[in-house]
KOLDREN-771419 format. One record per atom (N, C-alpha, C, O): residue number from 1; atom name; x, y negated, z negated; residue in three letters. Coordinates in nm, 2 decimals, decimal comma. Example, Ala and Ser with C-alpha at 12.3 -4.5 7.8 and 13.67 -1.06 7.14 Angstrom:
BEGIN
[1; N; [1,32; 0,57; -0,78]; Ala] [1; CA; [1,23; 0,45; -0,78]; Ala] [1; C; [1,32; 0,33; -0,78]; Ala] [1; O; [1,42; 0,33; -0,85]; Ala] [2; N; [1,28; 0,22; -0,71]; Ser] [2; CA; [1,37; 0,11; -0,71]; Ser] [2; C; [1,29; 0,00; -0,79]; Ser] [2; O; [1,34; -0,11; -0,80]; Ser] 
END
This chain:
BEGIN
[1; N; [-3,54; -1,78; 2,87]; Unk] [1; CA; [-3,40; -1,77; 2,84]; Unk] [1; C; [-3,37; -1,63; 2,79]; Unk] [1; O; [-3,45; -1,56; 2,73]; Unk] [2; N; [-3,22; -1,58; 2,81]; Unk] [2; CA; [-3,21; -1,44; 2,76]; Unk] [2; C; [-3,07; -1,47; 2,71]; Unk] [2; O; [-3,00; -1,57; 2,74]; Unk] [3; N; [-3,04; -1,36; 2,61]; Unk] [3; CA; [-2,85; -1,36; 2,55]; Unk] [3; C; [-2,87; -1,22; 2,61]; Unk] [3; O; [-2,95; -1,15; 2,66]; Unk] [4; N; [-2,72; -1,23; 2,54]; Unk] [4; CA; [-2,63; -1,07; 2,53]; Unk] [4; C; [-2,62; -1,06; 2,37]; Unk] [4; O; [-2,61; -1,15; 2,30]; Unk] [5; N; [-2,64; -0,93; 2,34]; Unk] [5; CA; [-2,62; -0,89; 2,13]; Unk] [5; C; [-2,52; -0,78; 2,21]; Unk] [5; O; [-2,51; -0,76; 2,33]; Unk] [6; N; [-2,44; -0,71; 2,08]; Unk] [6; CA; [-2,38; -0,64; 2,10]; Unk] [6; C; [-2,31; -0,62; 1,92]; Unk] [6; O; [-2,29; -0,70; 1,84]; Unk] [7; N; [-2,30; -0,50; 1,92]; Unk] [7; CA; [-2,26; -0,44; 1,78]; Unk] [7; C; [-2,12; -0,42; 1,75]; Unk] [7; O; [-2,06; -0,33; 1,82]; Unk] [8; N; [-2,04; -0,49; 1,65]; Unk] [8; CA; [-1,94; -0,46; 1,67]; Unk] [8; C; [-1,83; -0,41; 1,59]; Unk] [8; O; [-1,77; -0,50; 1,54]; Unk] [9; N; [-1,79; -0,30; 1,55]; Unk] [9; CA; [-1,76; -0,24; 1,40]; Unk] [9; C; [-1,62; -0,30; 1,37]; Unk] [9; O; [-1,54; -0,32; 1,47]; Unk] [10; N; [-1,61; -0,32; 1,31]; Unk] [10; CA; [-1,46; -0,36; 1,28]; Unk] [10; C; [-1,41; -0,29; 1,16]; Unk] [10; O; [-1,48; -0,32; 1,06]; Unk] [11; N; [-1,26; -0,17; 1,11]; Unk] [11; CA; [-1,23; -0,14; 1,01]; Unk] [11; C; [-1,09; -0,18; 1,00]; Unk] [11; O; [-1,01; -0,18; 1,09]; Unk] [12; N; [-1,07; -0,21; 0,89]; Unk] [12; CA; [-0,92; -0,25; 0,85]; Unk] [12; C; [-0,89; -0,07; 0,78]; Unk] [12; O; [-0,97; -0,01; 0,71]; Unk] [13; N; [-0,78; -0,04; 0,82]; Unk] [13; CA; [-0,71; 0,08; 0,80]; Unk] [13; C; [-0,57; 0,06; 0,71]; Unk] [13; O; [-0,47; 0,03; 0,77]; Unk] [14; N; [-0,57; 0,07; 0,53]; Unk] [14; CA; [-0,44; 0,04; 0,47]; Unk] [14; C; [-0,33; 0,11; 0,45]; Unk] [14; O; [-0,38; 0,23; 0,46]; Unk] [15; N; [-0,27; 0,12; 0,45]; Unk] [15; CA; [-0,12; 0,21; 0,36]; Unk] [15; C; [-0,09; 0,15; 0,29]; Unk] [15; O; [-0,05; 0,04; 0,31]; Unk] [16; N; [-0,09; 0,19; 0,18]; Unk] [16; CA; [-0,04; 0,15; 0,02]; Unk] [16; C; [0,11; 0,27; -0,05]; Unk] [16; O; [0,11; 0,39; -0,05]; Unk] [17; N; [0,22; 0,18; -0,10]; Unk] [17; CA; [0,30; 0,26; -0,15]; Unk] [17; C; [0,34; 0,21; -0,26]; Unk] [17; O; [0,34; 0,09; -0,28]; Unk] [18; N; [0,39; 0,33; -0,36]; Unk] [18; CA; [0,44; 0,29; -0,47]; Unk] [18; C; [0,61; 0,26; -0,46]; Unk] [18; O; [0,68; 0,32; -0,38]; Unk] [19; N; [0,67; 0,14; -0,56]; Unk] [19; CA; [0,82; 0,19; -0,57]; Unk] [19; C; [0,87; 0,34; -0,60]; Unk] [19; O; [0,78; 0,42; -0,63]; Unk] [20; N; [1,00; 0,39; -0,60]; Unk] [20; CA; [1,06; 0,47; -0,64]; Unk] [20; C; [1,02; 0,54; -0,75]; Unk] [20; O; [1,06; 0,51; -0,86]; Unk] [21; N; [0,91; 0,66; -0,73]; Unk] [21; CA; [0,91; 0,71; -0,88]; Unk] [21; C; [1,04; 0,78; -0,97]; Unk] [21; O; [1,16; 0,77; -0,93]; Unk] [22; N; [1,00; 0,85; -1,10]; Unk] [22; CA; [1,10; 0,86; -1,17]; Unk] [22; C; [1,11; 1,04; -1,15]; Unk] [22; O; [1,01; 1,10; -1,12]; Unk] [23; N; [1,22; 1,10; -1,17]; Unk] [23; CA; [1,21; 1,24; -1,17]; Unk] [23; C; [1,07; 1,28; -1,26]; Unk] [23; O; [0,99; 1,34; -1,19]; Unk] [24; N; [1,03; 1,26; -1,41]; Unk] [24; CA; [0,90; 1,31; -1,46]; Unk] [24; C; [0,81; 1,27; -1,38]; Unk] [24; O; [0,70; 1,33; -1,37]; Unk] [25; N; [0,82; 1,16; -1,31]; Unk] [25; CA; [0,71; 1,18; -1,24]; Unk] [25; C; [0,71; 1,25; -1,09]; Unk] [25; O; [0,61; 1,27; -1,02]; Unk] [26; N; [0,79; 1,26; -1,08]; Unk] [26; CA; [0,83; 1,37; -0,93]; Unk] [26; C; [0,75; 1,53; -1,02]; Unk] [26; O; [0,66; 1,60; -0,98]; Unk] [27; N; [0,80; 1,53; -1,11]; Unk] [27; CA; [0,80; 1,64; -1,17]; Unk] [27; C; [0,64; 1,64; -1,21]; Unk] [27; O; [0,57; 1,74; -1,21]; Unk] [28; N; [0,59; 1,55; -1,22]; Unk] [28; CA; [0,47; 1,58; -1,31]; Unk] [28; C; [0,36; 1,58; -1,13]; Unk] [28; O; [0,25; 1,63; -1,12]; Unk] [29; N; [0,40; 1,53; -1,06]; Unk] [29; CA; [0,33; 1,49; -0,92]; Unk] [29; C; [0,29; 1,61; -0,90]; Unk] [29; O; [0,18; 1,65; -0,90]; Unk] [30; N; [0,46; 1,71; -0,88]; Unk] [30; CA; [0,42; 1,87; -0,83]; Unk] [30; C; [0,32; 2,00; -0,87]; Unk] [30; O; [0,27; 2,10; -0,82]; Unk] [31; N; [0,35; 1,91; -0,98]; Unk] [31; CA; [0,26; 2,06; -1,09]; Unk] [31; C; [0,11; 2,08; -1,06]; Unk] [31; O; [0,04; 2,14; -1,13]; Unk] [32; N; [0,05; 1,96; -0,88]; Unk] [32; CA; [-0,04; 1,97; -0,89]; Unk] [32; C; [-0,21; 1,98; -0,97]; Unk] [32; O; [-0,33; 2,02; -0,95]; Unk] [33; N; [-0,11; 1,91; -1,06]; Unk] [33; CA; [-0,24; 1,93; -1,17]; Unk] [33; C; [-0,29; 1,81; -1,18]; Unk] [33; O; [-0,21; 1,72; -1,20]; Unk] [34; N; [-0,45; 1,77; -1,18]; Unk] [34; CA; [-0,49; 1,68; -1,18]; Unk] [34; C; [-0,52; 1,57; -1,23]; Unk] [34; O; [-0,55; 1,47; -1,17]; Unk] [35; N; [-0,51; 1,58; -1,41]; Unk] [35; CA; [-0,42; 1,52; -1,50]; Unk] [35; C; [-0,31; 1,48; -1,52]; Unk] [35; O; [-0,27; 1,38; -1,59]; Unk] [36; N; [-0,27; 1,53; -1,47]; Unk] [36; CA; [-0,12; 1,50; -1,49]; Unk] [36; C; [-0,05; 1,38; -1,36]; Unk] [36; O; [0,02; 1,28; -1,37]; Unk] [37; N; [-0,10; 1,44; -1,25]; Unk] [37; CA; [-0,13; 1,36; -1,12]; Unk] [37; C; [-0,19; 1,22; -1,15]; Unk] [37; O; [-0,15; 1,12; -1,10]; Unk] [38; N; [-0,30; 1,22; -1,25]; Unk] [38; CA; [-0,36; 1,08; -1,28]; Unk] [38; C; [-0,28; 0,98; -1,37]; Unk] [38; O; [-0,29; 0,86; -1,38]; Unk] [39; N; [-0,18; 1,06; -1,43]; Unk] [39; CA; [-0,12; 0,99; -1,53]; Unk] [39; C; [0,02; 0,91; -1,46]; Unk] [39; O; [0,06; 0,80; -1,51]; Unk] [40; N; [0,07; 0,99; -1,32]; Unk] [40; CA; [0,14; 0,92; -1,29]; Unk] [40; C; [0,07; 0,77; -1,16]; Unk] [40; O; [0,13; 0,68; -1,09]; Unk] [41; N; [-0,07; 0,80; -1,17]; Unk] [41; CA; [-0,11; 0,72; -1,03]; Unk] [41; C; [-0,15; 0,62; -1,15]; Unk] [41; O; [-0,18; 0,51; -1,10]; Unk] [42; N; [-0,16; 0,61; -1,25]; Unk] [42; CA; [-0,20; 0,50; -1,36]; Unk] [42; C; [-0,08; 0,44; -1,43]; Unk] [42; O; [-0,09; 0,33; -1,49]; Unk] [43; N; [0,02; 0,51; -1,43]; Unk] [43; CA; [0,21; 0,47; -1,48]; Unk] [43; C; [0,24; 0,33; -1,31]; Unk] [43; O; [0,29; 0,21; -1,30]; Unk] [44; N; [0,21; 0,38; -1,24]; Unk] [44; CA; [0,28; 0,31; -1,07]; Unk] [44; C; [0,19; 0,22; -1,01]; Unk] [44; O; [0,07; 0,24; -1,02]; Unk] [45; N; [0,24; 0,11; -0,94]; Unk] [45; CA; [0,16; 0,02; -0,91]; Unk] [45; C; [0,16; 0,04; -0,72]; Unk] [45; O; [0,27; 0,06; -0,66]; Unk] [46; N; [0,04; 0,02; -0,66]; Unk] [46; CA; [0,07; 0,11; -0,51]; Unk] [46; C; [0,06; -0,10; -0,50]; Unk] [46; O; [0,02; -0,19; -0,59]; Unk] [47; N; [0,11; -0,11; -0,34]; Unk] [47; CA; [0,13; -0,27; -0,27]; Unk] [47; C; [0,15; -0,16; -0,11]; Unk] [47; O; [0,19; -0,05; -0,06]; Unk] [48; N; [0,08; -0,31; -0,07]; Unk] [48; CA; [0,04; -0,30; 0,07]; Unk] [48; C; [0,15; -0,26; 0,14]; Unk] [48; O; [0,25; -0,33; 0,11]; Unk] [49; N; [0,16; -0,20; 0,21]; Unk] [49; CA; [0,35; -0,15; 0,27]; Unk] [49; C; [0,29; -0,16; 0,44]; Unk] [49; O; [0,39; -0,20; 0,50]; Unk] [50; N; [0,16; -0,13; 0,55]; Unk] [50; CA; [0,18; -0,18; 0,64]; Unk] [50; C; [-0,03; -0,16; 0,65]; Unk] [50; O; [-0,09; -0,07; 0,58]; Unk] [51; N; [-0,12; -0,28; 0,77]; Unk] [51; CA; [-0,21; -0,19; 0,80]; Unk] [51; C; [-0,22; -0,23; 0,93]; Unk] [51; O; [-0,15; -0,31; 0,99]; Unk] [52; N; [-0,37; -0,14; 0,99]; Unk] [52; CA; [-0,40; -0,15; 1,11]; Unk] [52; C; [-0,58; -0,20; 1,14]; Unk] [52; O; [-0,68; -0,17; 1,08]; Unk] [53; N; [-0,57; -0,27; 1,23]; Unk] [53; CA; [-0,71; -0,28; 1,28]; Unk] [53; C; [-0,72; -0,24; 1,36]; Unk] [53; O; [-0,64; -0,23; 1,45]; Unk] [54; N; [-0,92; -0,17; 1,36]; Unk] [54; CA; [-0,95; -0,13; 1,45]; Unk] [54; C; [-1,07; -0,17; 1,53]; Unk] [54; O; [-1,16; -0,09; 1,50]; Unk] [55; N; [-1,10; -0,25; 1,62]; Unk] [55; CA; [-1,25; -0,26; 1,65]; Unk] [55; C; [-1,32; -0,17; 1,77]; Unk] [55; O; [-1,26; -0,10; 1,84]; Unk] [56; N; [-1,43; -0,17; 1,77]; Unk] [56; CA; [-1,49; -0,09; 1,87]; Unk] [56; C; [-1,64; -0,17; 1,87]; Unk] [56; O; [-1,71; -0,21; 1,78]; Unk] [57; N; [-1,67; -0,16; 2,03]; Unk] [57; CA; [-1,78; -0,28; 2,04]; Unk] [57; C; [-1,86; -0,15; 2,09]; Unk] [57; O; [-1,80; -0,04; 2,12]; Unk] [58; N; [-2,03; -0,18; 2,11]; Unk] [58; CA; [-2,16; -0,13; 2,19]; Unk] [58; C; [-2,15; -0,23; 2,30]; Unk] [58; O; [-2,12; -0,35; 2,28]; Unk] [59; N; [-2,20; -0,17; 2,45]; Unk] [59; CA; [-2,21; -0,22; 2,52]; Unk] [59; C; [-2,33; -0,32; 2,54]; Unk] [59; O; [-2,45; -0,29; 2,54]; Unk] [60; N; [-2,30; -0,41; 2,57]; Unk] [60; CA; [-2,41; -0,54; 2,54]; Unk] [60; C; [-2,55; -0,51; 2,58]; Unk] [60; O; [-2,57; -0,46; 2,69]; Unk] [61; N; [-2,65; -0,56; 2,50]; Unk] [61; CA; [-2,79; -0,52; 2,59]; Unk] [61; C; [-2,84; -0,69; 2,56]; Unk] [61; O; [-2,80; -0,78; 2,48]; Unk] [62; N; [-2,95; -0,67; 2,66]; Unk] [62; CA; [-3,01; -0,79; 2,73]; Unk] [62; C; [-3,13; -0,82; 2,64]; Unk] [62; O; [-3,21; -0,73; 2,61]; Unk] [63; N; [-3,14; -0,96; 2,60]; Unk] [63; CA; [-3,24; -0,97; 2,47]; Unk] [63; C; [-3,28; -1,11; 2,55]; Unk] [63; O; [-3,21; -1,21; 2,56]; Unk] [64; N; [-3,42; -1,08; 2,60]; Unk] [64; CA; [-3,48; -1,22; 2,69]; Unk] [64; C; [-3,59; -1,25; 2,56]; Unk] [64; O; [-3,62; -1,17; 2,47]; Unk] [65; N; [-3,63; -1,37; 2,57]; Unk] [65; CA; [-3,78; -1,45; 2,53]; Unk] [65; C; [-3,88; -1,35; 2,62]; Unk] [65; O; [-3,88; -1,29; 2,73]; Unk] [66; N; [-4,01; -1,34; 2,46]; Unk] [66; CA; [-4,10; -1,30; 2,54]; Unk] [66; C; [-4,17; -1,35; 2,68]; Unk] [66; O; [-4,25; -1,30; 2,75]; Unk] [67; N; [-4,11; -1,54; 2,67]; Unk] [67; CA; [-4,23; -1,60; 2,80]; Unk] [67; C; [-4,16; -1,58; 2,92]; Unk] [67; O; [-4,20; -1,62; 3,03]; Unk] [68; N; [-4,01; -1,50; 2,92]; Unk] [68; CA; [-3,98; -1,50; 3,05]; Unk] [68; C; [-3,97; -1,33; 3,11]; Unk] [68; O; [-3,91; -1,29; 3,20]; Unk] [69; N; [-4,05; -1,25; 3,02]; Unk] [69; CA; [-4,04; -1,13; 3,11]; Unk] [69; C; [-4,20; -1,13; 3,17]; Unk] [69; O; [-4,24; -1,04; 3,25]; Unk] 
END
């Protein structure tokens, strides 16, 4: 007896968005500073806004019993 295996990756790809921030936080986003940046990503709550899947397969290989080769 023989199958087919074959490998098959599968990634889910998210987008996450926050509501409306507030001007300080528009303001504090820009100043590129990374503190400050943290402070507003810990103030806002991100929700799933759209995603994508992706799969991608290996082409199948032949996997027999050793009593039939």
């Amino acid at each position: 007896m023989a199958k087919l295996r074959r490998r098959v990756i599968y990634t889910d790809i998210r987008w996450e968005e926050t509501d409306e921030l507030t001007e300080e936080q528009i303001k504090k986003w820009k100043t590129e500073d990374g503190e400050k940046q943290d402070e507003v990503i810990d103030e806002v709550e991100f929700e799933l806004s759209h995603d994508k899947a992706l799969e991608d397969s290996d082409w199948p290989e032949l996997i027999e019993d050793e009593d039939d080769r």
